[in-house]
VOVEXGU-469482 format. One record per residue: x, y, z of N, C-alpha, C in turn; residue in one letter. Coordinates in steps of 0.1 Angstrom, whole numbers, padded with zeros to 4 digits, always signed. Layout:
// VOVEXGU-469482
XYZXYZXYZA;...
This chain:
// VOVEXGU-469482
+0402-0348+0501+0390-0339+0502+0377-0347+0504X;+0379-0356+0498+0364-0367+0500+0364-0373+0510X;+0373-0378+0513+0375-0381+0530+0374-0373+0538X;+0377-0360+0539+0371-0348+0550+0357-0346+0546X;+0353-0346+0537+0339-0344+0534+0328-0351+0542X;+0332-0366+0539+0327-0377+0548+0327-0376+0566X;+0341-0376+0564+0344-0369+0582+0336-0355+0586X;+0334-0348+0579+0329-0336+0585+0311-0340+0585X;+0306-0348+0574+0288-0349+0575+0290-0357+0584X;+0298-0368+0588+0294-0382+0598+0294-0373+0614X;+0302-0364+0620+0304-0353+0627+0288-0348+0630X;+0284-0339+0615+0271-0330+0620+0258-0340+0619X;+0258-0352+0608+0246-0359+0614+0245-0369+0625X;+0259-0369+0633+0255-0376+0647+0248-0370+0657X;+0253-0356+0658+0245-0352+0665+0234-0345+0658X;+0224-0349+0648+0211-0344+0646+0207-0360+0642X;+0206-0370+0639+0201-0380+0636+0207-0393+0645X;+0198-0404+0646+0202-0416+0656+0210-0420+0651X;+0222-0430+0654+0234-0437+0644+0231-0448+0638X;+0217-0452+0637+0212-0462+0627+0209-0453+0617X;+0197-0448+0620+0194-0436+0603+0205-0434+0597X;+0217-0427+0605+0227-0421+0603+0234-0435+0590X;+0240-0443+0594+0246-0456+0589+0238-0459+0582X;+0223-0458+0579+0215-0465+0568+0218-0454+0556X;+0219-0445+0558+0219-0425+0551+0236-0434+0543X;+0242-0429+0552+0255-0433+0545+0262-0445+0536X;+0257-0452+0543+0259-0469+0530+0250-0466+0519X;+0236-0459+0516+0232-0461+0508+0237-0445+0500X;+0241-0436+0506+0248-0427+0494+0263-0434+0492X;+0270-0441+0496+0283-0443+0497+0281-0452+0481X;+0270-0460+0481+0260-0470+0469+0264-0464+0459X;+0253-0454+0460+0248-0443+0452+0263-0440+0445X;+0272-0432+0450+0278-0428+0445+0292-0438+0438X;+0291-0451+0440+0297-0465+0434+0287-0469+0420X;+0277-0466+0425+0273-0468+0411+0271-0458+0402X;+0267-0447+0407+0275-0435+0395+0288-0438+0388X;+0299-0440+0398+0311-0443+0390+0311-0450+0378X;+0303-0464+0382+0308-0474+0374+0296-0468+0362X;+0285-0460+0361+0277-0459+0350+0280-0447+0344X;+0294-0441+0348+0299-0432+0344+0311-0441+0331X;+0317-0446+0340+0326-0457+0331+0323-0460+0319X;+0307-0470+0324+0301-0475+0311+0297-0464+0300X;+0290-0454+0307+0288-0442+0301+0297-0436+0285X;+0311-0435+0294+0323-0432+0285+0328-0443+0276X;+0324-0457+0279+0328-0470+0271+0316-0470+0265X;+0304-0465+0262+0295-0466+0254+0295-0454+0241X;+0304-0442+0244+0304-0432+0235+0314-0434+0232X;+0326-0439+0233+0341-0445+0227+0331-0458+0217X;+0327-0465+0223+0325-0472+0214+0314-0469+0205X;+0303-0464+0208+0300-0460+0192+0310-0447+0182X;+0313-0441+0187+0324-0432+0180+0335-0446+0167X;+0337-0454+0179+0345-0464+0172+0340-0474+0160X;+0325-0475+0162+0315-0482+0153+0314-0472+0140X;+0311-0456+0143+0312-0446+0132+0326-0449+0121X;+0338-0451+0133+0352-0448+0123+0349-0460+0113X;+0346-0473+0119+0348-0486+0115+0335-0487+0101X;+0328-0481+0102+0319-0480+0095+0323-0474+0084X;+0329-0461+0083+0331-0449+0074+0346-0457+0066X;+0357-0463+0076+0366-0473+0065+0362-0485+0058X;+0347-0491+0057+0344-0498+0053+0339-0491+0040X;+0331-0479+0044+0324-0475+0030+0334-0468+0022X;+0351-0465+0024+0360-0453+0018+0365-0470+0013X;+0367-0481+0022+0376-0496+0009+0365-0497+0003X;+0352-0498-0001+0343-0504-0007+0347-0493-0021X;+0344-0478-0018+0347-0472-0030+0359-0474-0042X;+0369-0477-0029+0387-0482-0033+0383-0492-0046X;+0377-0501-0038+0378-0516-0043+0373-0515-0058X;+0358-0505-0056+0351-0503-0067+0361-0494-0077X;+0370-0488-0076+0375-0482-0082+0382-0488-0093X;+0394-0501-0084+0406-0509-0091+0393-0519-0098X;+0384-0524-0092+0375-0530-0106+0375-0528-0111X;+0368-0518-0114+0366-0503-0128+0382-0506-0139X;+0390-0505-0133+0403-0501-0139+0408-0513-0142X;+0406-0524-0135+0408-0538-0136+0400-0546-0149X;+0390-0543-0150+0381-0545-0157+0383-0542-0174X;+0385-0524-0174+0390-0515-0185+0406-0527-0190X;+0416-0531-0181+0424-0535-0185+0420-0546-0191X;+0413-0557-0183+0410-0568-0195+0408-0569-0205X;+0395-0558-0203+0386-0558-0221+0400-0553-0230X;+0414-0543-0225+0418-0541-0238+0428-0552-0238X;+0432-0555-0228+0442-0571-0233+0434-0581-0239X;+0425-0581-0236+0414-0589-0243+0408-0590-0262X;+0415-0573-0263+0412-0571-0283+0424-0571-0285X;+0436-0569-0277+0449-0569-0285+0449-0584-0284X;+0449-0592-0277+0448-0608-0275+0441-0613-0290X;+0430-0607-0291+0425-0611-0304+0430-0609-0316X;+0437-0597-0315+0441-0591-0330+0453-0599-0329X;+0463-0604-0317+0472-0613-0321+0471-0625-0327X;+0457-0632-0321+0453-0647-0326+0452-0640-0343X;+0443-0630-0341+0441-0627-0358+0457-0630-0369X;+0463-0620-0364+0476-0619-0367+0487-0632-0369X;+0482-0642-0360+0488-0653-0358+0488-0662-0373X;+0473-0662-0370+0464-0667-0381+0464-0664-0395X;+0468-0653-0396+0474-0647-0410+0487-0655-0418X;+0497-0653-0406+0509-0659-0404+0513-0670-0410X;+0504-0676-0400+0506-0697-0403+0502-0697-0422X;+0486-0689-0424+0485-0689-0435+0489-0687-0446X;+0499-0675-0442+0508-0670-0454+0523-0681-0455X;+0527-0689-0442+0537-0697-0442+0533-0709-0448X;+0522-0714-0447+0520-0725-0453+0523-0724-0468X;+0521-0710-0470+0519-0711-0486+0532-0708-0491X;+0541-0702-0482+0554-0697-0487+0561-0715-0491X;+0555-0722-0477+0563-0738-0473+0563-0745-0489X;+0548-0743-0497+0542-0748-0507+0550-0746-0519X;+0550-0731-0517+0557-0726-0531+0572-0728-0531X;+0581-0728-0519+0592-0732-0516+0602-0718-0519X;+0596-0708-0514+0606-0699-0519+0612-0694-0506X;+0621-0684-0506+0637-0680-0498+0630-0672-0485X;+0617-0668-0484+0612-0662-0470+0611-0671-0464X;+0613-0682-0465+0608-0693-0450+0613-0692-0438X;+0623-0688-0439+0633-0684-0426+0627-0673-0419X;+0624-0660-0431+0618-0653-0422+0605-0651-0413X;+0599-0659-0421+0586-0665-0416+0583-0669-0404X;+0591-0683-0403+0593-0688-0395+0594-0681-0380X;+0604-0668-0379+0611-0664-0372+0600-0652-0367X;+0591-0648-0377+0582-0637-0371+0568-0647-0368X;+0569-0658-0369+0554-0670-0367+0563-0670-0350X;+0575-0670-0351+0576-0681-0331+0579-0665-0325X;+0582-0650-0327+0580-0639-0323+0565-0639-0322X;+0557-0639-0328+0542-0635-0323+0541-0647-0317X;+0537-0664-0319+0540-0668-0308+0541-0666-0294X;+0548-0662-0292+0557-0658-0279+0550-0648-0277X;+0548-0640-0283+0541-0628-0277+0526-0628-0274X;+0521-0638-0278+0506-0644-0280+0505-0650-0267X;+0516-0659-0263+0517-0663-0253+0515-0658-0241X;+0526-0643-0239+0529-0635-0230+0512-0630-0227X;+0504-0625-0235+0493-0617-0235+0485-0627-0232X;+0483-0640-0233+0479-0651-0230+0479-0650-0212X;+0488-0650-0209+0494-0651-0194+0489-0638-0184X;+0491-0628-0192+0485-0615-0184+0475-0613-0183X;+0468-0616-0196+0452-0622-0199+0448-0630-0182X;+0450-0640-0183+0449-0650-0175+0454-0642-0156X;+0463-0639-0151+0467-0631-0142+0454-0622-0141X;+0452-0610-0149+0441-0597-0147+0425-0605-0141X;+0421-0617-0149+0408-0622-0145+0412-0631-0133X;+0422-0634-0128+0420-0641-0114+0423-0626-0103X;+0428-0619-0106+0430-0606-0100+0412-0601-0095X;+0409-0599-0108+0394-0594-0105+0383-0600-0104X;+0387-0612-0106+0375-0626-0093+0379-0623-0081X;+0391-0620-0076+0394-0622-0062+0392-0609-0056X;+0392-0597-0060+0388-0583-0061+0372-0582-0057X;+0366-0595-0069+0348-0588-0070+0345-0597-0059X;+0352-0606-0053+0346-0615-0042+0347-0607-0026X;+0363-0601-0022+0366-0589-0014+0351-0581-0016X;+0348-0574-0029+0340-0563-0027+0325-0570-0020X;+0322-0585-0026+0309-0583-0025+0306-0586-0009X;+0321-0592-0004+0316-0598+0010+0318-0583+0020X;+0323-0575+0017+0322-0560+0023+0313-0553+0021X;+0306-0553+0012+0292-0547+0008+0281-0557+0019X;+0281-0569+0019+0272-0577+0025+0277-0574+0041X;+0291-0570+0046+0292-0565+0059+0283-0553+0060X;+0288-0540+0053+0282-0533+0054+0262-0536+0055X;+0256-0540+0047+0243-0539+0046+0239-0547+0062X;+0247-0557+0063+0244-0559+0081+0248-0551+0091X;+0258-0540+0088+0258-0535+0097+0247-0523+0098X;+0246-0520+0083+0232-0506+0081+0218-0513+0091X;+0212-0529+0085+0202-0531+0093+0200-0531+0101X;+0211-0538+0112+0214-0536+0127+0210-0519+0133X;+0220-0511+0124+0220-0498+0129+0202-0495+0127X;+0197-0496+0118+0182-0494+0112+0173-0499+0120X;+0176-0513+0128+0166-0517+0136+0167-0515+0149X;+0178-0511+0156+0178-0504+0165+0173-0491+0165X;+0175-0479+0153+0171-0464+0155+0157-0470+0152X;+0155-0480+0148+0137-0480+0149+0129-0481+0160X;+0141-0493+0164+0133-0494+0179+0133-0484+0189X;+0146-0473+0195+0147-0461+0198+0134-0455+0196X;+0133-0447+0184+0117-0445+0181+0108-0449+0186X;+0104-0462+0186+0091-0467+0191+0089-0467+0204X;+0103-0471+0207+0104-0468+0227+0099-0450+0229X;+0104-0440+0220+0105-0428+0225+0088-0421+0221X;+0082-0432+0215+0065-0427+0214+0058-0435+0223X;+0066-0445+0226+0053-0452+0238+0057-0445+0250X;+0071-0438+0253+0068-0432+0265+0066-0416+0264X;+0063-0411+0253+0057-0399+0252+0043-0401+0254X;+0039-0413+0246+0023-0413+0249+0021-0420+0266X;+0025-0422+0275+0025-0429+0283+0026-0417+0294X;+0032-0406+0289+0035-0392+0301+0027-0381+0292X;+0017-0384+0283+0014-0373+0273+0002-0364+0287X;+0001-0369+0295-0009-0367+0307-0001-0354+0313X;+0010-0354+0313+0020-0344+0320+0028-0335+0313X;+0025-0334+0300+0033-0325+0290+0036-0311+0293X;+0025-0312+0303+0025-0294+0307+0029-0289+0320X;+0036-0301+0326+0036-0299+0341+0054-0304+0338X;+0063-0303+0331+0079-0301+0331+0084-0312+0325X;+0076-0325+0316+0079-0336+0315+0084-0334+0297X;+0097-0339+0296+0099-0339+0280+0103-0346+0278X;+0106-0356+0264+0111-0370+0261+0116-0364+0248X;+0133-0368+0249+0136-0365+0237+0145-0374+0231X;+0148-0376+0221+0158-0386+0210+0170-0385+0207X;+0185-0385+0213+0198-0378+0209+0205-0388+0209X;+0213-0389+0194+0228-0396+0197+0221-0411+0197X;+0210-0414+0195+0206-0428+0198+0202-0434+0211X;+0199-0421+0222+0194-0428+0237+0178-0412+0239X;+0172-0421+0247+0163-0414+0250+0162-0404+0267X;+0160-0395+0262+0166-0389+0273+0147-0379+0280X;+0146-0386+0290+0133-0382+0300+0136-0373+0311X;+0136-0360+0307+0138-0348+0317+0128-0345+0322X;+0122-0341+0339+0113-0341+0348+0117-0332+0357X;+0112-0318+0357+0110-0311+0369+0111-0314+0379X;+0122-0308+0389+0114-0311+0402+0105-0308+0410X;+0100-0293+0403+0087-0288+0409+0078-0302+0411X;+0075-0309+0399+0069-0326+0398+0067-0333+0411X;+0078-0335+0412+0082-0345+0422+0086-0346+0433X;+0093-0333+0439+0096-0334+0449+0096-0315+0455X;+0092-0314+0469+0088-0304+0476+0104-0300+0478X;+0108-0288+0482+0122-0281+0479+0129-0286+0492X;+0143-0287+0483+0150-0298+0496+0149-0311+0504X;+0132-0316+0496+0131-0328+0501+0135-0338+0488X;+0135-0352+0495+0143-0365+0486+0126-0374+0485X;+0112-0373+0491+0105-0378+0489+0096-0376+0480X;+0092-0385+0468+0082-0379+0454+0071-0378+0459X;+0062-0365+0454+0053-0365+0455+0044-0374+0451X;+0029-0375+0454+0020-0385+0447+0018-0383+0432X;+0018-0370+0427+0019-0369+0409+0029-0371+0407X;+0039-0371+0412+0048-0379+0409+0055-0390+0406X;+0047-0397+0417+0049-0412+0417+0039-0418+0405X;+0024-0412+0403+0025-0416+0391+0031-0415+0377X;+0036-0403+0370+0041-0404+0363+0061-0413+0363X;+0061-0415+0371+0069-0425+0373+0067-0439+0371X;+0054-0440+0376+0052-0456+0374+0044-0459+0361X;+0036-0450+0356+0035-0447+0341+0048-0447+0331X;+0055-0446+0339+0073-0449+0325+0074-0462+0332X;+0074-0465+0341+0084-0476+0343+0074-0489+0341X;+0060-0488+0335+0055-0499+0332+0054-0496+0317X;+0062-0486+0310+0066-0491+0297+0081-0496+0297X;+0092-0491+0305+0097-0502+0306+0104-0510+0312X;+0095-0517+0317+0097-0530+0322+0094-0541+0309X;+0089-0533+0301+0087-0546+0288+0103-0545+0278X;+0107-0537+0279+0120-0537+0272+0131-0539+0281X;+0139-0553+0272+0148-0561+0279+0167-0555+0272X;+0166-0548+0260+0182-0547+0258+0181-0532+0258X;+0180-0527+0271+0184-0515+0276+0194-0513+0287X;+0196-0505+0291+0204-0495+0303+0198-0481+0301X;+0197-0486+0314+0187-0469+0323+0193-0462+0334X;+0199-0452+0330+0209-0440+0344+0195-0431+0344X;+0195-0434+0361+0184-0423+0364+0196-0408+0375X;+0195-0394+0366+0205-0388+0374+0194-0376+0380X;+0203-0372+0388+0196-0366+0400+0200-0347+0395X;+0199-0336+0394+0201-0322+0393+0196-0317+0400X;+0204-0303+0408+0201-0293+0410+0202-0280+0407X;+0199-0269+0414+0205-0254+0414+0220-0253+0419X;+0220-0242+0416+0233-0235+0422+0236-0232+0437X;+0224-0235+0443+0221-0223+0458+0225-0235+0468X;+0232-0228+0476+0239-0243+0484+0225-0245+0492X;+0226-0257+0500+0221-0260+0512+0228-0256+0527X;+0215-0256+0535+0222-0247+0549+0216-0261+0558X;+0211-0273+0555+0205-0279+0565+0215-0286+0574X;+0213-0287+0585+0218-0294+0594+0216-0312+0593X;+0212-0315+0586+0204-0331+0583+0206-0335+0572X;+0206-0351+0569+0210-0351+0553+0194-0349+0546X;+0197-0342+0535+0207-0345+0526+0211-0329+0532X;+0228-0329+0534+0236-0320+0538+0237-0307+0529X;+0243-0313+0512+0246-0306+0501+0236-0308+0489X;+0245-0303+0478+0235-0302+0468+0238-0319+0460X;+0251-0322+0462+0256-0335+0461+0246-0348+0465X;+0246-0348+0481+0241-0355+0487+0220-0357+0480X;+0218-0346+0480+0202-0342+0476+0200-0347+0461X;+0212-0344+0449+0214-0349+0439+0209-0366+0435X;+0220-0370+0448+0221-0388+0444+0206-0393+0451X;+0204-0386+0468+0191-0393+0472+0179-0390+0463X;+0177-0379+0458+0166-0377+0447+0166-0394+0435X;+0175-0393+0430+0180-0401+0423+0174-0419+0428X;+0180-0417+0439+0174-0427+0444+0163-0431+0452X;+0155-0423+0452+0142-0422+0455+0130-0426+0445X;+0134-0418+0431+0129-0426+0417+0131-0437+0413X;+0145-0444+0416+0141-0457+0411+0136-0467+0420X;+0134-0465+0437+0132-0474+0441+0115-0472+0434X;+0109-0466+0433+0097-0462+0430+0094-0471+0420X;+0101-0472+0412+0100-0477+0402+0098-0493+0398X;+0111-0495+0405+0111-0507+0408+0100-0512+0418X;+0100-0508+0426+0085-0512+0437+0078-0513+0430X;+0072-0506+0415+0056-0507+0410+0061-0512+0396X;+0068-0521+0396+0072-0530+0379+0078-0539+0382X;+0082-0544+0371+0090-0556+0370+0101-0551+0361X;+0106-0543+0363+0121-0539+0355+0125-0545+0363X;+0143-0551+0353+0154-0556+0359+0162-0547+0368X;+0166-0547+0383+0175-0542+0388+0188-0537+0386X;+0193-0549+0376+0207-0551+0365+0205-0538+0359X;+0195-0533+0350+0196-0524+0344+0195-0512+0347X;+0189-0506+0358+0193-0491+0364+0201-0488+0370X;+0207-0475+0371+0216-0469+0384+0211-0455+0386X;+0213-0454+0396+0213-0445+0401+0225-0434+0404X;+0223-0423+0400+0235-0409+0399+0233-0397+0402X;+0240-0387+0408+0237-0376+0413+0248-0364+0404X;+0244-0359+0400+0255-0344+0392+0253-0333+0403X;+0248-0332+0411+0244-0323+0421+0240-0306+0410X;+0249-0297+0411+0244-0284+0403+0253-0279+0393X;+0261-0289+0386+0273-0290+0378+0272-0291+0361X;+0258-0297+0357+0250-0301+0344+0240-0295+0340X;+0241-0276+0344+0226-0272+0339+0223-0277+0326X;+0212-0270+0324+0205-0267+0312+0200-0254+0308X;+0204-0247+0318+0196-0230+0313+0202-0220+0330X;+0213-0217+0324+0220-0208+0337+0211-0200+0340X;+0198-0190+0334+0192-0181+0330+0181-0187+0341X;+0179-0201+0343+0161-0206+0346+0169-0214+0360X;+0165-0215+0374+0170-0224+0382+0160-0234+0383X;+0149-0232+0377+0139-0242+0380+0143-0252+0371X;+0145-0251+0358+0151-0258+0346+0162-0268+0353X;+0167-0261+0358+0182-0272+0365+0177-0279+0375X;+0168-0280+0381+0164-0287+0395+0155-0296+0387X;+0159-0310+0386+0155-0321+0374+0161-0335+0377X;+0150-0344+0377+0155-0360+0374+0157-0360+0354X;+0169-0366+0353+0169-0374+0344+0171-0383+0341X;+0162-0394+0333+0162-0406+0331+0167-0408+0313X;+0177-0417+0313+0187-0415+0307+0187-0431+0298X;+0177-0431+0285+0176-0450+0284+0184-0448+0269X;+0195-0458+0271+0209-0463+0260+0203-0478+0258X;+0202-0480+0242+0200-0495+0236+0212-0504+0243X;+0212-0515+0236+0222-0525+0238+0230-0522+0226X;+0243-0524+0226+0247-0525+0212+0259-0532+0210X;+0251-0548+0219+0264-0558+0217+0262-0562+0201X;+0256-0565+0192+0255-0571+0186+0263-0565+0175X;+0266-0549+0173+0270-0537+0162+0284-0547+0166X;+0289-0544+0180+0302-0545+0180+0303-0560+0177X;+0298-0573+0181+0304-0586+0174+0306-0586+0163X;+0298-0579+0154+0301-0578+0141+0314-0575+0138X;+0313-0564+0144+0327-0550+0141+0337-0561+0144X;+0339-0565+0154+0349-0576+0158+0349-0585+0149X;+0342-0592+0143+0346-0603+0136+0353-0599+0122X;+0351-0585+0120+0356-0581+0111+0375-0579+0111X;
């Protein structure tokens, strides 16, 4: 089907456009839509993997409770091996004393004596031993806990200094578009990415792929906030309506109008900053991702789509 699709536009824009426009049109949606894929990929290996950071996190704090628990219990067991241990030394001590005196006097219990002195003995011993076993048990127990506790509090700060930073990114570029609040521009905070939804009324005239000039500024008002931030990834995606296109020219469909929109903003962007090229792509959903079946203007929208880095959560996770 994608291959007739291709075959059928290459067909109607030959004969409405030269075969250079034509071949510049096409390599650069053929782009477009290569690098959707692969920021689709990442996309899906970025929400597996935090999902996976949540699991890994939540079995660390369910052993931590575990651990805390057999302490608790481990603990309770020493202190009482710990007073029956005593009342044997006590007991012991009775023993020897009463034998001495029987050895003294010389009378006919000595035998028995003797025999209940090497029974507690032995049994002084035994309790001696398990004594000894329960405290290397819960040295090696409170050492497990405390180095799991100390994973965990690195993995909380990590997590903490990133939702901070999130934050701070998502008020420097609210204050950075606060100019446009009223004209379709909203910046919001989900899931830990910042997500910059933009009318197209904004930016672009109906059916065309070129930004307007208020447009282009509040474009280059985001993208000189960031260009100062270096451990991101930025999907700029493209939306439409429902209502097909009838043009004989590209952009053909709502597809095609989707990704060139798309890429219309970031060259913008890049032309008036110093952002890394590494870190945007460019994507088209064409009319597949409303936001409001009820509103078509609502659906006709750039979104710019900014996800932290979060190599560092996972080396941890890994070393663990």
């Amino acid at each position: 089907m994608k291959h007739l699709l291709i075959f059928t536009v290459l067909l109607a824009v030959l004969s409405c456009v030269p075969v250079k426009k034509y071949r510049d049109l096409e390599a650069n949606y053929n782009k477009c839509m290569e690098e959707q894929s692969v920021y689709k990929s990442k996309a899906i290996d970025y929400e597996n993997q935090v999902k996976e950071l949540n699991v890994q996190l939540e079995n660390m704090r369910t052993s931590i409770e575990t651990l805390i628990a057999d302490t608790a219990r481990i603990g309770h067991e020493y202190r009482t091996l710990q007073t029956d241990y005593q009342k044997a030394v006590e007991t012991n001590k009775a023993l020897e004393e009463k034998y001495t005196h029987m050895v003294t006097s010389g009378t006919a219990e000595n035998a028995k004596l003797i025999n209940e002195l090497e029974a507690t003995r032995i049994e002084l011993q035994k309790k001696e031993d398990q004594l000894n076993e329960l405290e290397k048990e819960l040295n090696a127990r409170s050492r497990v806990l405390d180095e799991k506790e100390k994973r965990i509090d690195e993995l909380e700060q990590i997590i903490a200094s990133k939702d901070e930073a999130v934050r701070l990114l998502k008020e420097k570029i609210a204050s950075a578009l606060r100019g446009f609040a009223d004209r379709g521009i909203t910046v919001v905070e989900k899931d830990g990415r910042i997500y910059v939804r933009m009318e197209a009324q904004l930016l672009f005239a109906s059916g065309k792929t070129d930004v307007s000039k208020d447009g282009q500024v509040a474009l280059i008002d985001l993208a000189k906030v960031l260009e100062t931030q270096h451990d991101i990834d930025i999907l700029v995606e493209g939306h439409t309506d429902i209502d097909p296109m009838n043009s004989g020219t590209s952009p053909k469909d709502n597809w095609e109008l989707s990704v060139l929109r798309a890429t219309s903003v970031v060259k913008i962007m890049l032309a008036n900053s110093a952002m890394d090229p590494t870190s945007i792509t460019a994507g088209g959903r064409s009319e597949f991702v409303p936001v409001d079946p009820a509103d078509k203007s609502k659906n006709r929208r750039i979104e710019i789509i900014i996800t932290p880095d979060l190599s560092k959560l996972f080396e941890l996770i890994s070393a663990e």
